[in-house]
VOMIMI-332886 format. One record per atom (N, C-alpha, C): residue in three letters; y, z, x; atom name; residue number from 1. Coordinates in steps of 0.02 Angstrom, whole numbers, plus 50000, padded with zeros to 5 digits. Layout:
+-------+-------+-------+-------+------+------+
: lumke :     y :     z :     x : balo : sero :
+-------+-------+-------+-------+------+------+
:   ala :     Y :     Z :     X :   CA :  NUM :
...
+-------+-------+-------+-------+------+------+
This chain:
+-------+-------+-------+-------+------+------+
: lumke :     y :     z :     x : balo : sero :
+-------+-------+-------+-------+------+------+
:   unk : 49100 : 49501 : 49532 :    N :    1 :
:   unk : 49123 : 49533 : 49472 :   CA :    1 :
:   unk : 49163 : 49483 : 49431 :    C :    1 :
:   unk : 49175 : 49495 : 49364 :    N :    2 :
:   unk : 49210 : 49469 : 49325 :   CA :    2 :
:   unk : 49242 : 49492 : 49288 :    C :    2 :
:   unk : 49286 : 49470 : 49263 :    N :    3 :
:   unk : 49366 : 49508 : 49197 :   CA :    3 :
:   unk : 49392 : 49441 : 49174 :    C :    3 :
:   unk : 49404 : 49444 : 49096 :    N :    4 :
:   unk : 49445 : 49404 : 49072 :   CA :    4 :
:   unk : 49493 : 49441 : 49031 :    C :    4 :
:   unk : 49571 : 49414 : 49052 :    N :    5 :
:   unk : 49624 : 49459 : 49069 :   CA :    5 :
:   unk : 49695 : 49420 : 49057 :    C :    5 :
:   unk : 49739 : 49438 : 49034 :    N :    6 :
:   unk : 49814 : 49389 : 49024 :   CA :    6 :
:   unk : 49854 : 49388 : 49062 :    C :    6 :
:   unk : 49870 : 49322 : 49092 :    N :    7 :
:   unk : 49909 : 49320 : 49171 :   CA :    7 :
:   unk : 49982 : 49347 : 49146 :    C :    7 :
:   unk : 50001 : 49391 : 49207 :    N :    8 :
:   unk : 50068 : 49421 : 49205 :   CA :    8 :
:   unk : 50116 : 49387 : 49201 :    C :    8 :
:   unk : 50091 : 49380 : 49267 :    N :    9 :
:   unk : 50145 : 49376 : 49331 :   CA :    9 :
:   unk : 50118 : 49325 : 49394 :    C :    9 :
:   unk : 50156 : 49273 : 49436 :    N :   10 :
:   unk : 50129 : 49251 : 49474 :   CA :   10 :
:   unk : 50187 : 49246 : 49531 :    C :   10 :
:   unk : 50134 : 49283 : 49592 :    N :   11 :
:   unk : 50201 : 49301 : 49671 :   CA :   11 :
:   unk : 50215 : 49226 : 49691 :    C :   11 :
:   unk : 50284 : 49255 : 49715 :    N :   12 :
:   unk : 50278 : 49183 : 49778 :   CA :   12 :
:   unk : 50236 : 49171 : 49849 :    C :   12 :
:   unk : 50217 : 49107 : 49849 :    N :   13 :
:   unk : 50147 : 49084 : 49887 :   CA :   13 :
:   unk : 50205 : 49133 : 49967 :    C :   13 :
:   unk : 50142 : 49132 : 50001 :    N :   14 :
:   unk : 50156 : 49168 : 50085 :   CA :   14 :
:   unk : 50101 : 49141 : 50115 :    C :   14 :
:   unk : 50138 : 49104 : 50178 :    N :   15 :
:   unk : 50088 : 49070 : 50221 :   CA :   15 :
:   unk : 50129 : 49106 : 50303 :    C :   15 :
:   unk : 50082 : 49090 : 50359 :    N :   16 :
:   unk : 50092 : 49084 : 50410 :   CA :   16 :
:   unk : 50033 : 49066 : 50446 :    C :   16 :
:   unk : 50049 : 49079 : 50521 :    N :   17 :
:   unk : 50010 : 49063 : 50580 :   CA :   17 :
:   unk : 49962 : 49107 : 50591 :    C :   17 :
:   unk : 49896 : 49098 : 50600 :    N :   18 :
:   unk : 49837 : 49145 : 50629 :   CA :   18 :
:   unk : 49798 : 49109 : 50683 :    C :   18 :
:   unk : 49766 : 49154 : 50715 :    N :   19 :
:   unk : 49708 : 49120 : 50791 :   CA :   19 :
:   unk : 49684 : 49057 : 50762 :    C :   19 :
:   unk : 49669 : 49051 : 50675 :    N :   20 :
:   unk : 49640 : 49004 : 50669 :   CA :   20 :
:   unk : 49679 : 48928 : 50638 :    C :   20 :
:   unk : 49734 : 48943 : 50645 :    N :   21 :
:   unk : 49786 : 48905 : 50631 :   CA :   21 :
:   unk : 49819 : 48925 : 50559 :    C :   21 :
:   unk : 49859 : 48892 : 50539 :    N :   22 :
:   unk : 49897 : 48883 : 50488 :   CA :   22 :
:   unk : 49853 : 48908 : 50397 :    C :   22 :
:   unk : 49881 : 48968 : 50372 :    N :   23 :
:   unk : 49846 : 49010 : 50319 :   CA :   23 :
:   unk : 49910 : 48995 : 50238 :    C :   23 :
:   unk : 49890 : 49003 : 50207 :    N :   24 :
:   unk : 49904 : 48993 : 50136 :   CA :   24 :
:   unk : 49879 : 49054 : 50095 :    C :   24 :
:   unk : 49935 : 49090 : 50057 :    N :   25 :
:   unk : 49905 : 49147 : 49992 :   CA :   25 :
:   unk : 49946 : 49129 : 49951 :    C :   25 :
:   unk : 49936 : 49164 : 49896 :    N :   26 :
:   unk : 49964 : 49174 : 49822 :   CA :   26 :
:   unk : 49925 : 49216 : 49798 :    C :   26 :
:   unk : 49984 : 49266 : 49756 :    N :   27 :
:   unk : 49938 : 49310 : 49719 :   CA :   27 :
:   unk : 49973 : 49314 : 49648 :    C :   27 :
:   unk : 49906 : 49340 : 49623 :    N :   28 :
:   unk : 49943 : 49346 : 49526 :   CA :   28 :
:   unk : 49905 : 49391 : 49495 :    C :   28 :
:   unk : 49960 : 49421 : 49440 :    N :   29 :
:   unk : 49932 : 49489 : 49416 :   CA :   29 :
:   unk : 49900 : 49470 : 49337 :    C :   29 :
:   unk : 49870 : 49502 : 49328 :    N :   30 :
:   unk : 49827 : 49490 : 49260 :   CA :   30 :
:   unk : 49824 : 49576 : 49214 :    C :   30 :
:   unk : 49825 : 49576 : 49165 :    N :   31 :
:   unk : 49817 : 49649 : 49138 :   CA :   31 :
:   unk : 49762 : 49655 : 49082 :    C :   31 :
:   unk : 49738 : 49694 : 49088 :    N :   32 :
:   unk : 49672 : 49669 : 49032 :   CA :   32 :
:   unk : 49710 : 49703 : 48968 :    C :   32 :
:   unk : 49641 : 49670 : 48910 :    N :   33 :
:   unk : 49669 : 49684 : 48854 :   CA :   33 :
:   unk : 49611 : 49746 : 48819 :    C :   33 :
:   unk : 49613 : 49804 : 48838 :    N :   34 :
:   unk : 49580 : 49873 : 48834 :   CA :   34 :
:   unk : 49609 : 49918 : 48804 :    C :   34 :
:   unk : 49584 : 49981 : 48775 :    N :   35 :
:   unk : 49626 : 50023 : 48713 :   CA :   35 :
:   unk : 49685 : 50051 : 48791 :    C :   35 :
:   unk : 49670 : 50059 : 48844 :    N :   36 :
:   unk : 49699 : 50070 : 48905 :   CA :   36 :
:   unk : 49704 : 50019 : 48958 :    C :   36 :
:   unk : 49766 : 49963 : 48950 :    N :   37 :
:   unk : 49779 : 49907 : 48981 :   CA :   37 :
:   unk : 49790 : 49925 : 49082 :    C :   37 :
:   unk : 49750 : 49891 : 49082 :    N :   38 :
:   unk : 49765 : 49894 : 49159 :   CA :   38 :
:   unk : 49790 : 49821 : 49188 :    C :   38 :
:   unk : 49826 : 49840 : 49251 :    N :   39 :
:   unk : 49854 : 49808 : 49274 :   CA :   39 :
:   unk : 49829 : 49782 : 49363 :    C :   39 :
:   unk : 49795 : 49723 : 49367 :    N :   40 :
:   unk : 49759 : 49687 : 49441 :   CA :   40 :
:   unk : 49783 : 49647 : 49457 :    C :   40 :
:   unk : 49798 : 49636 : 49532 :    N :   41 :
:   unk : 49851 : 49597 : 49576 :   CA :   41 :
:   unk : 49773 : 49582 : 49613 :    C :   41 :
:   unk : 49791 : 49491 : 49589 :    N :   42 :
:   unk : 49710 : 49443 : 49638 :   CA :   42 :
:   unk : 49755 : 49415 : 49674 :    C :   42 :
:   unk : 49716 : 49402 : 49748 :    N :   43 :
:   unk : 49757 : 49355 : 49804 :   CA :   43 :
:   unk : 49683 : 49298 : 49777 :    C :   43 :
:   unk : 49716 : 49244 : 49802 :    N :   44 :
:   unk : 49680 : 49154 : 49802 :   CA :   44 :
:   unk : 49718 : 49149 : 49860 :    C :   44 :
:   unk : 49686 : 49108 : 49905 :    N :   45 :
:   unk : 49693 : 49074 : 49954 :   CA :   45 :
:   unk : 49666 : 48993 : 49971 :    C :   45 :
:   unk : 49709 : 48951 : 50011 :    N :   46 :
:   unk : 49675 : 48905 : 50035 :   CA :   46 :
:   unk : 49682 : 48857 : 49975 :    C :   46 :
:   unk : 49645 : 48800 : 49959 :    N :   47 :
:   unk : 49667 : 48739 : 49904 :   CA :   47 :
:   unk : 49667 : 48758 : 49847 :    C :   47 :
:   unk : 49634 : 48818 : 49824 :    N :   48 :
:   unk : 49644 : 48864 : 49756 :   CA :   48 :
:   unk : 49693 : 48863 : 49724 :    C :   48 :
:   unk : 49758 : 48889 : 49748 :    N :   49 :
:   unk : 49829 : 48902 : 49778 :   CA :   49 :
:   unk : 49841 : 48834 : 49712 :    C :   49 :
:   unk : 49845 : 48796 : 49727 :    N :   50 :
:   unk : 49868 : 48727 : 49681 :   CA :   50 :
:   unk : 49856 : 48732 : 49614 :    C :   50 :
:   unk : 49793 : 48751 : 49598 :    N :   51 :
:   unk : 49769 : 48779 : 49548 :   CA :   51 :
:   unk : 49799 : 48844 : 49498 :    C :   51 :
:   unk : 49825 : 48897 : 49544 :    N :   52 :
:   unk : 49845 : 48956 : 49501 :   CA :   52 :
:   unk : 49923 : 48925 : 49486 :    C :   52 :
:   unk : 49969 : 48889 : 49524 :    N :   53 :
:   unk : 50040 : 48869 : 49509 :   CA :   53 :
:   unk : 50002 : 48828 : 49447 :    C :   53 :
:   unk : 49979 : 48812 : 49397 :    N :   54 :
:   unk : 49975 : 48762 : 49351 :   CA :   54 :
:   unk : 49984 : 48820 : 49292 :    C :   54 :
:   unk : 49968 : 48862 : 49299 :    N :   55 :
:   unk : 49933 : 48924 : 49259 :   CA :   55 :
:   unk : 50020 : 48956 : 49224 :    C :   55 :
:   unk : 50023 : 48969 : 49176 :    N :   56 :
:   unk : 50101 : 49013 : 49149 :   CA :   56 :
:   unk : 50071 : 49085 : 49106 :    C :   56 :
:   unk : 50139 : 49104 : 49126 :    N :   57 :
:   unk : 50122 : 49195 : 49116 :   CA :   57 :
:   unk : 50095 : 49190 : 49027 :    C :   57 :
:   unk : 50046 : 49247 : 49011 :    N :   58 :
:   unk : 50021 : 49231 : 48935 :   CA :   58 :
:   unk : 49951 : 49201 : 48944 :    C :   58 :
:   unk : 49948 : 49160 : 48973 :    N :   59 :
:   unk : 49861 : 49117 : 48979 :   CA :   59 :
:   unk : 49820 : 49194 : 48986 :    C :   59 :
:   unk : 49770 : 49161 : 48954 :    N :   60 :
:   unk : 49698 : 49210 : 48968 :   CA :   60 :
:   unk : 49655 : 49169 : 48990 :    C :   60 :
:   unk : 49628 : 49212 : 49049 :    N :   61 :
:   unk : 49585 : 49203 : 49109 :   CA :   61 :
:   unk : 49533 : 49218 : 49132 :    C :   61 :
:   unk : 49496 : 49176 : 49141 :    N :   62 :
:   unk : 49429 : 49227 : 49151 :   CA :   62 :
:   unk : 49416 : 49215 : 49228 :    C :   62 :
:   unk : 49414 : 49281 : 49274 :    N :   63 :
:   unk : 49423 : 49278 : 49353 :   CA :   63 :
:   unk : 49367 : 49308 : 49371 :    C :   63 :
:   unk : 49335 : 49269 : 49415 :    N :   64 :
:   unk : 49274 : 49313 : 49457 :   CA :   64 :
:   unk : 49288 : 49317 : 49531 :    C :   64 :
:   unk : 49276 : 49377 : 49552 :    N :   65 :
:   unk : 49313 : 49404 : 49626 :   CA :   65 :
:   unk : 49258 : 49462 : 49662 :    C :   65 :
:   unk : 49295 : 49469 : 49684 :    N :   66 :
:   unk : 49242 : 49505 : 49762 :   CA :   66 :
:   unk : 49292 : 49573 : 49777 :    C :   66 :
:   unk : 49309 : 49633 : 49787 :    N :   67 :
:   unk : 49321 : 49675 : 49815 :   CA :   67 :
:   unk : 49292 : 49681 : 49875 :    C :   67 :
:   unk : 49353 : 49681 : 49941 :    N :   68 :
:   unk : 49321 : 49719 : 49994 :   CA :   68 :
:   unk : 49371 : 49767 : 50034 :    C :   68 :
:   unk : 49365 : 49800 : 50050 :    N :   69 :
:   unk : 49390 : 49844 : 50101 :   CA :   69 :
:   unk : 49382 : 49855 : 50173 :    C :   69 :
:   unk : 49419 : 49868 : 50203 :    N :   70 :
:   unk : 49417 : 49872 : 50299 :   CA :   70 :
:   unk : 49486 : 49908 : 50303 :    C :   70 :
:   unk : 49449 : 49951 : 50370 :    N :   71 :
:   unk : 49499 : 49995 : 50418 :   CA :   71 :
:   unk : 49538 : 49974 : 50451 :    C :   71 :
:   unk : 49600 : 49995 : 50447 :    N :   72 :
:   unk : 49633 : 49987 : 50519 :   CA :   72 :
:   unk : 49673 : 50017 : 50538 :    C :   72 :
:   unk : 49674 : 50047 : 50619 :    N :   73 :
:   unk : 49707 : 50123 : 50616 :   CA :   73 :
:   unk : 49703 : 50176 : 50588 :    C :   73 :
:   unk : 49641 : 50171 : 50562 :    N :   74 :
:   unk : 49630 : 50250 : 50525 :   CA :   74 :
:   unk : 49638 : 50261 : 50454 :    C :   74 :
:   unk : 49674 : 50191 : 50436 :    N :   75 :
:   unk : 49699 : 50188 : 50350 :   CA :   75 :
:   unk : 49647 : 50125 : 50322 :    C :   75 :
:   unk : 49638 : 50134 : 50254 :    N :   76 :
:   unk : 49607 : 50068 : 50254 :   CA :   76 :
:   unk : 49648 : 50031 : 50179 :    C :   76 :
:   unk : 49620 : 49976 : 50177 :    N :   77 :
:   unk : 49654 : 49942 : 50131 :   CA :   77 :
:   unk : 49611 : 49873 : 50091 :    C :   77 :
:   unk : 49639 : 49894 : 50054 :    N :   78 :
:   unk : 49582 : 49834 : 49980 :   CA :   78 :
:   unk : 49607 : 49773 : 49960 :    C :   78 :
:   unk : 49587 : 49732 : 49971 :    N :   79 :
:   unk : 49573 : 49670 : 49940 :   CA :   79 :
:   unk : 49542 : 49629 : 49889 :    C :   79 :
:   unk : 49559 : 49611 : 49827 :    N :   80 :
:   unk : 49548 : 49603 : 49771 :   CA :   80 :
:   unk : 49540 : 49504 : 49757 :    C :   80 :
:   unk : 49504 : 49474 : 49801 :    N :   81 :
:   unk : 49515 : 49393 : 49820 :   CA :   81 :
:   unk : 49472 : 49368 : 49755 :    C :   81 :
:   unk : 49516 : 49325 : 49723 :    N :   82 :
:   unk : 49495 : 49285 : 49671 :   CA :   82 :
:   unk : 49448 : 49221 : 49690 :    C :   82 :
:   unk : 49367 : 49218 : 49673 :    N :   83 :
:   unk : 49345 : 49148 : 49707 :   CA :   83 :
:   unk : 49351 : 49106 : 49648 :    C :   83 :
:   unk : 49346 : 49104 : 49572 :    N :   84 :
:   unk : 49330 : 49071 : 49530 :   CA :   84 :
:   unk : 49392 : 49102 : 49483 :    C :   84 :
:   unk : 49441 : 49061 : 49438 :    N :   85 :
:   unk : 49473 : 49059 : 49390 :   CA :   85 :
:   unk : 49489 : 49009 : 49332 :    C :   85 :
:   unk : 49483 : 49039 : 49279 :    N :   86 :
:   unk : 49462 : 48991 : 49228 :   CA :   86 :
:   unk : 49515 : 49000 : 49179 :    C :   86 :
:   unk : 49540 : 48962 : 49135 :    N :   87 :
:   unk : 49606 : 48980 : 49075 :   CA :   87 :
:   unk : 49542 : 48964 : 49030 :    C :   87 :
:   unk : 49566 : 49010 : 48983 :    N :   88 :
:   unk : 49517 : 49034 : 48920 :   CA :   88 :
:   unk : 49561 : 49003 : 48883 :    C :   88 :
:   unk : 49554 : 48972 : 48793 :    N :   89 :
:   unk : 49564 : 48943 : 48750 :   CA :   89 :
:   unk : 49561 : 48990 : 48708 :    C :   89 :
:   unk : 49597 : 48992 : 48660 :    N :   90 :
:   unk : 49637 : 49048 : 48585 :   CA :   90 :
:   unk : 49569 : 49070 : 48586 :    C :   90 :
:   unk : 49520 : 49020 : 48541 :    N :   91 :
:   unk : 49467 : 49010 : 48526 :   CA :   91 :
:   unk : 49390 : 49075 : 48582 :    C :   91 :
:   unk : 49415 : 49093 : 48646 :    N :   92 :
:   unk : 49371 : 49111 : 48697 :   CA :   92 :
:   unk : 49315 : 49059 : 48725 :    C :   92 :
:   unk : 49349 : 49004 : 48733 :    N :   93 :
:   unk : 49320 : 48957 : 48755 :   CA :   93 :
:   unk : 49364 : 48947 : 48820 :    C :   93 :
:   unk : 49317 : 48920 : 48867 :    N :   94 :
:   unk : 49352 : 48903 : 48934 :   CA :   94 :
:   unk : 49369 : 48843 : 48927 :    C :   94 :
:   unk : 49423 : 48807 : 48968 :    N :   95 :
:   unk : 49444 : 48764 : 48960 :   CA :   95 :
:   unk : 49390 : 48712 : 48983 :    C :   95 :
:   unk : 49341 : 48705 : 49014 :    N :   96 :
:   unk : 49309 : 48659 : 48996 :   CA :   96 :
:   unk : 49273 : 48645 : 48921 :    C :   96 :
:   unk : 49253 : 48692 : 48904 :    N :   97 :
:   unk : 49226 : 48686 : 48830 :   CA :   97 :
:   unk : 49183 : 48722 : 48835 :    C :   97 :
:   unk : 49152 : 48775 : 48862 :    N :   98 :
:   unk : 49095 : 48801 : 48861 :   CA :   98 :
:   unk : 49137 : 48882 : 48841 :    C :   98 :
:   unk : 49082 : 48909 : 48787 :    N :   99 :
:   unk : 49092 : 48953 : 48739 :   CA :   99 :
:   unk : 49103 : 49011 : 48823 :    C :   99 :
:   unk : 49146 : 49056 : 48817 :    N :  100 :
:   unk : 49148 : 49102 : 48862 :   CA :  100 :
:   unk : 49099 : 49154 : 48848 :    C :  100 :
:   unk : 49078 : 49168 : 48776 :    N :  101 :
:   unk : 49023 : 49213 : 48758 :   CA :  101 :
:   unk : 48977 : 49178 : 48695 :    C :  101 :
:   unk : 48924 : 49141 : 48720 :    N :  102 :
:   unk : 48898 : 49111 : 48680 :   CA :  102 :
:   unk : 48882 : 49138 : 48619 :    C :  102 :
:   unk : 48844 : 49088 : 48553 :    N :  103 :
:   unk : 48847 : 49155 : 48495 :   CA :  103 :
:   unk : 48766 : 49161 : 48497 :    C :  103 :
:   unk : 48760 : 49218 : 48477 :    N :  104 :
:   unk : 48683 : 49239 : 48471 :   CA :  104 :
:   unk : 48623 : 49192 : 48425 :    C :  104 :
:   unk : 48582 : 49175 : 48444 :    N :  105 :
:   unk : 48545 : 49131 : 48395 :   CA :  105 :
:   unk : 48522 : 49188 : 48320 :    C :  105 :
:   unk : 48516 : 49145 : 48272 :    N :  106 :
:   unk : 48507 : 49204 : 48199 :   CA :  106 :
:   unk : 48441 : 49216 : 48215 :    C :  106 :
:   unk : 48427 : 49260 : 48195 :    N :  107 :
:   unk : 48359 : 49315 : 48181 :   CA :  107 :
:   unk : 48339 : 49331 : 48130 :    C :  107 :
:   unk : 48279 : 49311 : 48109 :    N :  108 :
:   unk : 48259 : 49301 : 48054 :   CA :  108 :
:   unk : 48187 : 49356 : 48041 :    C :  108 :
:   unk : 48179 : 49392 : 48003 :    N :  109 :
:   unk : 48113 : 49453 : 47968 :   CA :  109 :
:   unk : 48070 : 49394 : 47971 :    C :  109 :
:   unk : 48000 : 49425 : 48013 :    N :  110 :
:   unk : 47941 : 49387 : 48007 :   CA :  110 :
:   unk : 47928 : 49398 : 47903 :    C :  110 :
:   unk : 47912 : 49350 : 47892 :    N :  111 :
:   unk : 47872 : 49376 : 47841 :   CA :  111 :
:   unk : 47812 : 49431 : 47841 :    C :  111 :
:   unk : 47814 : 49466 : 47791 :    N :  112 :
:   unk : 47766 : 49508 : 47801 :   CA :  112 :
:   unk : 47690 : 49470 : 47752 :    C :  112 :
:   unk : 47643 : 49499 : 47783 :    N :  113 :
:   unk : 47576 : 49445 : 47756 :   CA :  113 :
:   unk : 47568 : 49477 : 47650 :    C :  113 :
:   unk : 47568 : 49464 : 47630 :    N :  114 :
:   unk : 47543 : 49443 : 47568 :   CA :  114 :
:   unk : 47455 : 49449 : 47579 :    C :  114 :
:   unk : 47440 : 49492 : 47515 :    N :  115 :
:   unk : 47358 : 49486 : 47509 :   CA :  115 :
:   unk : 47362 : 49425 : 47467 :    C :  115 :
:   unk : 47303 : 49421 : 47424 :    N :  116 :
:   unk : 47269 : 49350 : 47386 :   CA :  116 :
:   unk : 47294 : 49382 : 47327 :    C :  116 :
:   unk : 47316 : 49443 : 47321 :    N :  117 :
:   unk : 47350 : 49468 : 47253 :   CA :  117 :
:   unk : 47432 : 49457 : 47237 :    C :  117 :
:   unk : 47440 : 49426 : 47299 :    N :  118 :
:   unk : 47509 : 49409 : 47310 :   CA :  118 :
:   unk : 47548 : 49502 : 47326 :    C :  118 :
:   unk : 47503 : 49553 : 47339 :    N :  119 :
:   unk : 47548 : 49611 : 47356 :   CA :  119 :
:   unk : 47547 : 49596 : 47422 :    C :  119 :
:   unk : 47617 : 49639 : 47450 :    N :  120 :
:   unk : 47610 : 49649 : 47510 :   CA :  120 :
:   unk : 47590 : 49687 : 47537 :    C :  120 :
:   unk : 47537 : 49711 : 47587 :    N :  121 :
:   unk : 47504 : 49754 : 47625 :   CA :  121 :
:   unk : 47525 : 49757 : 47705 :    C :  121 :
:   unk : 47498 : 49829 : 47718 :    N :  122 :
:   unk : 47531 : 49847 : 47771 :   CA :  122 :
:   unk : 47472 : 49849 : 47812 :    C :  122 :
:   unk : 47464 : 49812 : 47885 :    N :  123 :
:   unk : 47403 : 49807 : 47910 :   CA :  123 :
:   unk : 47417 : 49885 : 47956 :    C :  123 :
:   unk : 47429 : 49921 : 47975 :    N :  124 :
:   unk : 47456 : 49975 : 48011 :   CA :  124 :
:   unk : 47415 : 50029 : 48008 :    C :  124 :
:   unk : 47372 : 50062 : 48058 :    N :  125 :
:   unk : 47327 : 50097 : 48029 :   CA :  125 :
:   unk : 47349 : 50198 : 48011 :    C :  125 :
:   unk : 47410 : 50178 : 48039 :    N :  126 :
:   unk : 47480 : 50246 : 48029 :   CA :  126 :
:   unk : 47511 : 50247 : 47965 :    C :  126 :
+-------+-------+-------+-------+------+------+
């Protein structure tokens, strides 16, 4: 999925110990800009992490993420993990330079055919 959205807020990073050793998070909230603003808290993990501390509250973002959910004990609980984040430019350009919504190519009326009388006729048998 994707949303481009204006960073809030950004938590302080939380790491510890797991079976698989030593873990890294950070999370940051974004609110979109909708006649009804909502408000999404993304976790990043792992070398990402370096990346969102560069980022200040105000930037617009364009985030693509994954929802998942799992049980435990009977309750379950959601996860909202950011894989891709991008700072958008005034302009809606991503900061690399590529248009975030490209513009449509123009469209142009076929001509319609002309007889040898120079009228135009309608080949249509309706």
């Amino acid at each position: 999925m994707e949303i481009t959205a204006r960073l809030t807020d950004i938590l302080p990073e939380q790491s510890g110990q797991g079976r698989n050793g030593v873990w890294r998070k950070i999370s940051f909230v974004v609110e979109t800009q909708d006649q009804y603003p909502r408000k999404i808290c993304f976790d990043v993990w792992g070398d990402k992490i370096d990346d969102i501390k560069q980022l200040q509250a105000g930037d617009m973002l364009k985030v693509e993420f994954d929802v998942e959910s799992r049980e435990y004990n009977g309750r379950w609980y959601t996860n909202v993990k950011a894989w891709r984040v991008e700072k958008q430019n005034a302009g809606g350009e991503s900061a690399a330079g590529t248009p975030a919504n490209p513009p449509l190519p123009d469209f142009e009326e076929p001509a319609a055919p002309a007889s040898e009388t120079g009228e135009i006729t309608d080949d249509l048998p309706f």
